[in-house]
N, C-alpha and C positions, 0 to 999 in steps of 0.2 A: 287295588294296591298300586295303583299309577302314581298316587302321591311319591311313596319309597322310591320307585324309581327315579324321579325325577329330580329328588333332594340327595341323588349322591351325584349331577352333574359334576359338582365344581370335585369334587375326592376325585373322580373320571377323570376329571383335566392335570386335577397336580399328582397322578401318579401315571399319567400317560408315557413320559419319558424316563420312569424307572423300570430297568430291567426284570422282568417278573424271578420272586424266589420259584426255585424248583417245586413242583405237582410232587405232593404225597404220594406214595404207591398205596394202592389200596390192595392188601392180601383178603385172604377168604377163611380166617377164625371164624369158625360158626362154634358156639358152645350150647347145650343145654344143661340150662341149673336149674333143678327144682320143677322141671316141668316147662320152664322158660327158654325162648329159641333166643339166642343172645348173639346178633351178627358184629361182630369187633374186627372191622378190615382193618385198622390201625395197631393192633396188638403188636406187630413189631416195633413200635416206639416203646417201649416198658426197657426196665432194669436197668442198672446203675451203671454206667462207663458203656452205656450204647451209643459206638464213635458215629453210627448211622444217624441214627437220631441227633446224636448232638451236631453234627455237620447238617443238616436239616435245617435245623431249629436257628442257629446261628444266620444261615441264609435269611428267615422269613427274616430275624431280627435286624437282617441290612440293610431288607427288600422296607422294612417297616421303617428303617432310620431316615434313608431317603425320602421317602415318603414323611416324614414327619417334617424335616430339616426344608421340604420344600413347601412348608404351608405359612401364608403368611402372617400371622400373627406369633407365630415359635419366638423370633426376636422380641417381640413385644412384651412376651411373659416370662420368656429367661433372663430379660433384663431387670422386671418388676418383680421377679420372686427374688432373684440373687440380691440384689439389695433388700429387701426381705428378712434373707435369712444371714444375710453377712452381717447385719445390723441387729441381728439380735442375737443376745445372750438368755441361755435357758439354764437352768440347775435344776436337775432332776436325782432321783433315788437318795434321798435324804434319809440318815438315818445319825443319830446321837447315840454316842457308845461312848463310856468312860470318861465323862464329860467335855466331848471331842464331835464336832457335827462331819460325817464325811458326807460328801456326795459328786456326780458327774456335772462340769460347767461343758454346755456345749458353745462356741461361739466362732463367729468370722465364718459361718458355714462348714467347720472343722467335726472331725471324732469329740466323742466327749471327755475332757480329762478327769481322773480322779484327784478331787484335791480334799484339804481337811482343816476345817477352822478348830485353830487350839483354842484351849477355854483363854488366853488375852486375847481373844478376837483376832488375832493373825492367820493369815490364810498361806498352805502352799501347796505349791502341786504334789501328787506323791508318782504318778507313773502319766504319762502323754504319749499313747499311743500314734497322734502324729508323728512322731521323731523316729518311728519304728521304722528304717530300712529296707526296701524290698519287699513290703508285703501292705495289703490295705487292713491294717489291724484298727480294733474295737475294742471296748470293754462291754460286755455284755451284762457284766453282776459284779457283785464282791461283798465280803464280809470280813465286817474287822473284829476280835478278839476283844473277850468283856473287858479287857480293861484299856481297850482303843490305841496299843501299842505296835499290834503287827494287825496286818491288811489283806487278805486274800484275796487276788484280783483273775476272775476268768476273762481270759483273754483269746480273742478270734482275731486269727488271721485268714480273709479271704471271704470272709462271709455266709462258709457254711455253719457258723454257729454251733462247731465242736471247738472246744476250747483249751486251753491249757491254763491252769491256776497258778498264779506266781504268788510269793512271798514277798511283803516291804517290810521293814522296817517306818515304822511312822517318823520316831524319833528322828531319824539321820538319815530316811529318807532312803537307804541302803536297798535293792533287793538280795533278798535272802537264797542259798543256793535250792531250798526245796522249787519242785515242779511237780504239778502233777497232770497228766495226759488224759485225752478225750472226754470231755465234761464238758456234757449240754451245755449250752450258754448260760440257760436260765437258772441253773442248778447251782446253787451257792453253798456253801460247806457250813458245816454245823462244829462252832467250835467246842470242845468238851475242856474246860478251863482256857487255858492260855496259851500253853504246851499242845495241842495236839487237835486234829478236825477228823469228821468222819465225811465222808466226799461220796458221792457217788456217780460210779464209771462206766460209761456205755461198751457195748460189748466189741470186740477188737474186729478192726477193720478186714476183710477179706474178701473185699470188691463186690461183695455176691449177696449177702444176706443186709435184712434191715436192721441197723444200728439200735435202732432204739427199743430193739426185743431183747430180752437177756441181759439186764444192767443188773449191777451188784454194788453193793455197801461196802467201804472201806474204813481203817481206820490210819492217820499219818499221824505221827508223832515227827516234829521239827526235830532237822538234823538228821533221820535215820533216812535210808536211803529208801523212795518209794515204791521200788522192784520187790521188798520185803514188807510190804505194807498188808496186817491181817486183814481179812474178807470177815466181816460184820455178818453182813447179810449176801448170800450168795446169790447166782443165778439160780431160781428154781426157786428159793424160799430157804428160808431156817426151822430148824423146831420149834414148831407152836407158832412160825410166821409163815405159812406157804406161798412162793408167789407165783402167778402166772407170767407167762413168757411178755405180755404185754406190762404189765405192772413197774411201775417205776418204784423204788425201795429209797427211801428217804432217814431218815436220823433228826428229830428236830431236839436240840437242848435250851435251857435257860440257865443264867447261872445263880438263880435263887432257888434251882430245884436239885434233889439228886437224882432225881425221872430225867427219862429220856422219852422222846414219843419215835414208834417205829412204824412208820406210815406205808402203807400203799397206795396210789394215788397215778393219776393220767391226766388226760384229756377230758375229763369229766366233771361236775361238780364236789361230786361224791366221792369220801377217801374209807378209808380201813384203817383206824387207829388201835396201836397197839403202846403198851408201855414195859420198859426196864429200865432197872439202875442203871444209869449213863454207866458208872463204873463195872460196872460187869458185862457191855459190850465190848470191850477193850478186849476180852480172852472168852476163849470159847466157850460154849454152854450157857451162854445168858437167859435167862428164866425172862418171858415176855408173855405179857397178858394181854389177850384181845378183846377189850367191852366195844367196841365200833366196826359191824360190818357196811359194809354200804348199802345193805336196806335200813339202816338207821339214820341214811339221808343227814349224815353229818358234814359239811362243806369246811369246817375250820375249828382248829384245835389249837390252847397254849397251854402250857408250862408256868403255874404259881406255886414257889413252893413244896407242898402234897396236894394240890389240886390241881386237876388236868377240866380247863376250860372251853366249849364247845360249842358251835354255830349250828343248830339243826333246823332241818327246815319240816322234820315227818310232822304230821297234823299242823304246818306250821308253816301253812306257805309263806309267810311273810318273814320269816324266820324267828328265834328265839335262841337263849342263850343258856347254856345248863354248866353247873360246877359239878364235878364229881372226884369224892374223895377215893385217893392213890393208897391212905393207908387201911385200907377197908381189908379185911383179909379174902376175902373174894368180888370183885373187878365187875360189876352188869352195871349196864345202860341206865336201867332201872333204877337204880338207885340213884340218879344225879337229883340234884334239884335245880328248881328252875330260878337262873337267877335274872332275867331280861325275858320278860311274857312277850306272845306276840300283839303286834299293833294290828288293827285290823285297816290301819291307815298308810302308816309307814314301815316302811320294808328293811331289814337288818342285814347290812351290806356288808359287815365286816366290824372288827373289834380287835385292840390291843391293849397288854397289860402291862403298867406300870407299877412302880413302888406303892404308890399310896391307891390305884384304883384302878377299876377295869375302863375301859373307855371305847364304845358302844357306838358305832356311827350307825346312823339312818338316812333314808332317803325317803320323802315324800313329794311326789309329782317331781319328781327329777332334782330335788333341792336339798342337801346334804345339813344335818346335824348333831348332836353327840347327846349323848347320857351317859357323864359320869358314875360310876356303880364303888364309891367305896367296899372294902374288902368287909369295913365294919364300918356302919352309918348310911344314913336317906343319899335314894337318886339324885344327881342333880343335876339339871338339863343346860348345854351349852349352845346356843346361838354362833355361829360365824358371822364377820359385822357385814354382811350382804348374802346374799342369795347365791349359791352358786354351787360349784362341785369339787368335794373334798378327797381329792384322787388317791393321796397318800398319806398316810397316818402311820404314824412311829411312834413309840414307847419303851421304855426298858425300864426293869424292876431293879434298876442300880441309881434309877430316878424319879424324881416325882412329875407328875404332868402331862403334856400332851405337846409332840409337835405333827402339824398338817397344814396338805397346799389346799388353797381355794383359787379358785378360776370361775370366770364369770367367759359368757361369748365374746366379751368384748374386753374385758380384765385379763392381764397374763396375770398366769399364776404368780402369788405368793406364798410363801412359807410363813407360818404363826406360829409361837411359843404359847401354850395353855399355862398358867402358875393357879394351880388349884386354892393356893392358900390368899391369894390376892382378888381371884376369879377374876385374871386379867388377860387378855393376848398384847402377844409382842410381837411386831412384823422382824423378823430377822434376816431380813431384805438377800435371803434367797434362794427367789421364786426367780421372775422369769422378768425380761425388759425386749420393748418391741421397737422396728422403726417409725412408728406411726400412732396416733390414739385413734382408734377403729372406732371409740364412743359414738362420734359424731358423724361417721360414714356406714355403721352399720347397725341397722335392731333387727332381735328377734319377735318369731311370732307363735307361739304355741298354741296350738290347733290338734285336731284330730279327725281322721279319714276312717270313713264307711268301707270295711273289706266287705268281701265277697256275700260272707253269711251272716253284713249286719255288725260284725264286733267291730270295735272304735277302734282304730292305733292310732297310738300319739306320735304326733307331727310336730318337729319344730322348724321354721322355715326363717333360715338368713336371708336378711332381702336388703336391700341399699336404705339410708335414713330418707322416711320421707316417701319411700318408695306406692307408687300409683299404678294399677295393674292394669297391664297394657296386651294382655292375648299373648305378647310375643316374644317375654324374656328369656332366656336362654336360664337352663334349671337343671342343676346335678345333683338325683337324688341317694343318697345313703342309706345303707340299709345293712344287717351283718344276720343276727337272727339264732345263733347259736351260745351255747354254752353259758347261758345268762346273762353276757355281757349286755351294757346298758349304752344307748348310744345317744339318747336324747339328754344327757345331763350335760348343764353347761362346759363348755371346752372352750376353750383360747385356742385357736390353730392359724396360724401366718396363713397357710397358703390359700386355706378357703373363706381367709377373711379378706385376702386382697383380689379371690375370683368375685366376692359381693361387694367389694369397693368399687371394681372396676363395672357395674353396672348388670350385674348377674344373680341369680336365685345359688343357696345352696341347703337342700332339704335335708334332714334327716327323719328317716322313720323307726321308731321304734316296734317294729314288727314282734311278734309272736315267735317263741324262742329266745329273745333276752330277757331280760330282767326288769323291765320298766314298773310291771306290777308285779314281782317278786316270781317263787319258785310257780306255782302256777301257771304263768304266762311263760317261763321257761317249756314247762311240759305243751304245754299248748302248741308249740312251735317244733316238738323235738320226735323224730321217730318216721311211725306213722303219719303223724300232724307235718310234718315238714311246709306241705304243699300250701300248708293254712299262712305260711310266715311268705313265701310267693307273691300270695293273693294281697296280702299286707302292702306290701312295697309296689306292689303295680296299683292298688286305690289309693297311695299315697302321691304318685304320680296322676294319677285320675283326676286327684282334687284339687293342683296345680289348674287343670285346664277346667273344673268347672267354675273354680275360683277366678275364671280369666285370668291367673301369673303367667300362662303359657299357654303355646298351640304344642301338639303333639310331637313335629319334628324337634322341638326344640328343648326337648326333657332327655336326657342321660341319665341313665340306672348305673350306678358303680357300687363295687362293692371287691372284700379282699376275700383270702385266704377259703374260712368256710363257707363268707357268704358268696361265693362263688356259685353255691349251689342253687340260695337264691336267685341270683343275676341270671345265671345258664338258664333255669327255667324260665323265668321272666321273657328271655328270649324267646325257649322255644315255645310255652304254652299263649303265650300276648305278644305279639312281634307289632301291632297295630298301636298298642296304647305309649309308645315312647318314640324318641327318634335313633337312639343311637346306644352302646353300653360297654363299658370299660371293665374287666374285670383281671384283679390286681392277683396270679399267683394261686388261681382258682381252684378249689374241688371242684372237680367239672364230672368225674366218672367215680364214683364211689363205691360201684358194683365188684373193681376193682383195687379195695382196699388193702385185702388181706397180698398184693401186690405190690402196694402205695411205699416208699420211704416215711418212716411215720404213721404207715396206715392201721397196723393192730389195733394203736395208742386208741384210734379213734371210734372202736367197736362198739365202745359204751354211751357215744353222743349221739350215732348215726348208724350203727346199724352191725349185727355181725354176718356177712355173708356166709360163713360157713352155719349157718342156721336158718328155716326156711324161710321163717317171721322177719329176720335181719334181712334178709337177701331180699325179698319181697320189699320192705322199706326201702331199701337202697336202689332197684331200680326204680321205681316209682320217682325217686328224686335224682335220679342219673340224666344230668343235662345230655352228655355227648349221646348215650343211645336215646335221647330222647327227641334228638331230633328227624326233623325227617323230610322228604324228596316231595318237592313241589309249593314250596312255604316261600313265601318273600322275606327273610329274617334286615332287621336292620343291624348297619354296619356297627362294626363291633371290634375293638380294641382289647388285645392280648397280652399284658403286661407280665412279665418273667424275670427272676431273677437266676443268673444258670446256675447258681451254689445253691438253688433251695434245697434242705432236706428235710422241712416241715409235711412241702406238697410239691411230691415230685411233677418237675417239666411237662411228662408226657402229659400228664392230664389237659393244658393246656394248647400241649401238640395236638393232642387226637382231637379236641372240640373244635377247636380251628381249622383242623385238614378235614374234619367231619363236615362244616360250616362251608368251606371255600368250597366242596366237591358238589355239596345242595345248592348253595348260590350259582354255583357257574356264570361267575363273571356280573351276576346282578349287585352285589352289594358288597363291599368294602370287609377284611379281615385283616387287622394291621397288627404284625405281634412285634412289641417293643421289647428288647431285652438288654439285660444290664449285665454285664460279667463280673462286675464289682460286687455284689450282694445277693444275700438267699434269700429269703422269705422277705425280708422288707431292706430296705438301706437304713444307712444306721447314723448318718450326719444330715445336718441340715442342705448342705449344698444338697446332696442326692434326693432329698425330699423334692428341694425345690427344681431340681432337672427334672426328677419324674411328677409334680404338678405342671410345670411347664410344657411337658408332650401331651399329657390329659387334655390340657386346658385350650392346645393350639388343635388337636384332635375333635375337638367337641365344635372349635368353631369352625372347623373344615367342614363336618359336617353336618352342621347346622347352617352352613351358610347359601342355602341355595335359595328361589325366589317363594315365597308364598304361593300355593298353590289348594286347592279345596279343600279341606280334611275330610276324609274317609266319615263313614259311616259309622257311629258305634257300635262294635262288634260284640255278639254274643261270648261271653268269658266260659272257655272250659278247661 
């Protein structure tokens, strides 16, 4: 392991004349779970408003800024991303209501505003979270009212992504005096006509418990005061809808239906669909039918109508789509019919319904397309006019057709107009505008890497145009691995298309646990299987060096949020097969869920400790206990955001203060932290400040001399 040593000289020199952050104390939590001896000397970093920990954690992040701000290339890429992203303008969350397109412009590196083009094509802002006074506000969602007059905008201030929902007026632009308090970000209100939404509200703050257990269903009615606002769906469940303490309780409506859908739903694939008269949740006693438990592996449900439309993946990995009738006088699974078979090629990613049809995307080898499903009349299949990926797709049964983005690697997204009766697209120019044409300075490579036991993972590799492999490019690979997401479909991204302009590799792997070949390769990767989506992402890196793109020092594993748990392991079971690993806001201890801010939600992905089977899976893939005393780990960057409430800090703390106490002074632990933002930032400057500490991080340390590569080591 003399190599490692030797490639953190220059990291040794530029963090020589920084003051070291303060030594973690190490306590003596010994626990046994299940028969399991579990040593947690960092158990004092846990729980919410721990001022020790937080005065900690803020030190590494000073000790780390210095360190960052003295590495030489920092200027180089805060100058080349900031222009970057100050030159581009992005419109994102597109959505046509009332013959009214609303969506978020992000631009100049700013918050994103809400604006709304009226049917003459005139554009205005409706709320600019820039202008908001004393707080770093966002818009995280919003939903406008079927007939696109008024606007519900959740709004974050501070970046923990609890939010409050304001009221516009579209017309005059007015905000309206309703407000309603603590509502997830992500959580957008379900309007029930015009006049009134059902919302639903996280459980009240009292420093100590986790927010996101015990949320409940409301219903506002504009103008009434929302102190008086009735409870739908309560904590705990309603009659004939029980809910667990983890379960999020949702309301979804349409307004060509009189159904309501009363969901259950997480952090999982898998929801609990139930249905009532929108109008008879309004007052108590609503009669609710459940035909979808989550062994019916149902992912997505709409609203046509009397018919409740359905994304199932059971016997169905690639998915298929099923209609079942709402006026049936008794409600089973059974009875839907199928109206979208499965492909045994391409994978059913999602579906929305419009006036005149259902509209049906798919993905084959990473490449998005559509099948039109008239309600009455033949399939008919749509092309987008290039190959690429169709992120977002909107429809409403107040109109005909289809609007969605496509993005290419090198293509910023656009938005397209589908007109079914012309079979025409319309660029309705807005998608996305860059400072640069990347065409000509970057291609892709679609390939795929030998894991462990033999299965392929799909590889796609940005590399410079033109590009000639040379042993010794510097390569940051990606990888995420959970919850089916898909990460090899084309994407437009600024900042890692100006790391491969500038003369660099950026990988992604489609590891085992997303989606790449549908629900199957989900399960593949999920549970038990965890450690198989590991082995993925370290052969994806493998094939970098036997493909001569790179030597060993000079490959970087990053990864965010869940795939944390990837990365963590990566570290501690292969510390030989990369050089270095960034991991953004990480699950790093997952054994400690039922502890986690967030961490119930997450029982059904990864694991429930309170169960022996769960607890069992969860150490198994618990990076922090799994590392261990006597290992040469390479250096490794701790990216934080301190308002996360997705995936609380400590996780982060404890793997790091776990890591610097094993290394003892041999290898590099740098934690970056950002007081502005939770789980990710949410403007493009912040993007590009934190690509810019990545990117000047990676060349620190990578930059030390050539020296033999190690042996290949035996993988366990």
């Amino acid at each position: 392991m003399k190599r490692l040593a030797l490639g953190l000289t220059m990291v040794a020199l530029a963090a020589s004349t920084v003051h070291a952050a303060p030594v973690a104390k190490r306590g003596k939590t010994v626990d046994t779970v299940y028969g399991a001896r579990i040593n947690d000397p960092y158990r004092w970093m846990e729980g919410p408003n721990n001022a020790a920990f937080g005065a900690w954690l803020r030190a590494q992040g000073q000790e780390g800024r210095k360190r960052l701000d003295a590495a030489p290339s920092l200027s180089m890429w805060q100058q080349r991303l900031n222009a970057a992203s100050s030159a581009s303008v992005t419109n994102r969350l597109q959505h046509r209501v009332g013959g009214r397109i609303f969506f978020l412009r992000l631009e100049a590196g700013k918050q994103g505003v809400l604006m709304v083009r009226m049917p003459d094509g005139k554009e205005k802002a409706l709320f600019n979270p820039n202008t908001v006074a004393g707080a770093h506000a966002s818009i995280t969602n919003y939903g406008a009212s079927p007939d696109g007059r008024t606007v519900a905008v959740n709004v974050d201030r501070g970046g923990n992504e609890v939010t409050t929902v304001e009221f516009y007026d579209v017309d005059s632009g007015q905000k309206l005096p309703d407000e309603l308090t603590d509502i997830w970000g992500e959580f957008v209100v379900a309007w029930a006509g015009n006049g009134g939404v059902f919302y639903t509200q996280m459980a009240p703050d009292d420093g100590k418990t986790d927010r996101m257990l015990n949320m409940r269903t409301l219903y506002h009615k504009l103008g009434a005061p929302p102190a008086k606002d009735p409870i739908v769906i309560p904590a705990g469940g309603a009659s004939g809808f029980p809910l667990d303490a983890q379960e999020f309780p949702f309301i979804a409506t349409d307004p060509s239906s009189p159904y309501a859908m009363v969901v259950a739903a997480g952090a999982r694939s898998e929801a609990r669909i139930c249905v009532a008269k929108a109008a008879d949740l309004t007052v108590p006693g609503a009669k609710i039918r459940c035909p979808v438990a989550y062994s019916d592996e149902v992912q997505a449900g709409s609203l046509v109508g009397s018919t409740l439309y359905l994304q199932s993946v059971k016997g169905a990995p690639n998915g298929q789509v099923l209609a079942l009738n709402l006026g049936a006088p008794e409600l089973k699974l059974s009875d839907a019919r199928v109206v979208v078979a499965e492909d045994r090629e391409a994978v059913v990613t999602t579906f929305a319904a419009a006036r005149d049809a259902l509209y049906v995307k798919r993905m084959r080898l990473g490449v998005d397309s559509f099948v039109r499903i008239p309600y009455s009349g033949q399939p008919e299949f749509i092309s987008p006019p290039y190959d690429g990926q169709a992120a977002l797709i909107d429809a409403t049964t107040d109109a005909d057709g289809l609007m969605f983005t496509l993005q290419g690697w090198t293509r910023p997204r656009a938005l397209y107009a589908y007109d079914p009766y012309r079979r025409a697209l319309t660029d309705l120019n807005l998608g996305a505008t860059s400072l640069r044409d990347y065409s000509g300075q970057v291609e892709s490579e679609t390939t795929q890497a030998r894991s462990q036991d033999g299965t392929m993972v799909p590889v796609t590799v940005l590399k410079p145009k033109g590009y000639k492999p040379n042993g010794r490019t510097k390569a940051i690979v990606f990888a995420y691995g959970a919850y089916g997401a898909t990460v090899t479909q084309p994407a437009f991204d600024v900042m890692s298309l100006e790391w491969v302009a500038n003369g660099n590799l950026y990988v992604l792997a489609g590891i085992r646990g997303g989606g790449e070949k549908g629900d199957a390769w989900r399960l593949a990767g999920k549970g038990a299987n965890k450690a198989r989506g590991v082995e993925d992402m370290v052969a994806a890196a493998d094939l970098l060096r036997t493909r001569g793109y790179s030597d060993t020092r000079r490959i970087v594993l990053y990864s965010a949020s869940a795939g944390g748990i990837v990365v963590g392991n990566a570290v501690d079971r292969f510390p030989g097969h990369f050089g270095a690993a960034i991991i953004h806001a990480g699950m790093l201890n997952p054994t400690r869920l039922a502890a986690d801010s967030n961490g119930a939600n997450q029982y059904a992905e990864f694991g429930d400790p309170n169960v022996a089977s769960g607890f069992r899976d969860l150490r198994a893939m618990d990076a922090y206990l799994n590392l261990k005393p006597g290992q040469r780990y390479p250096p490794v960057m701790l990216d934080v955001g301190l308002n996360d409430n997705r995936v609380a800090p400590w996780n982060s703390g404890k793997y790091g203060a776990q890591l610097k106490y094993y290394a003892n002074g041999s290898s590099v632990v740098l934690f970056r932290t950002d007081a502005d933002s939770g789980h990710f930032g949410t403007s493009l400057s912040q993007a590009a400040a934190e690509a810019a500490d990545h990117y000047a991080f990676v060349d620190l340390v990578t930059a030390s001399p050539a020296v033999k590569r190690h042996k290949r080591s035996k993988r366990h």
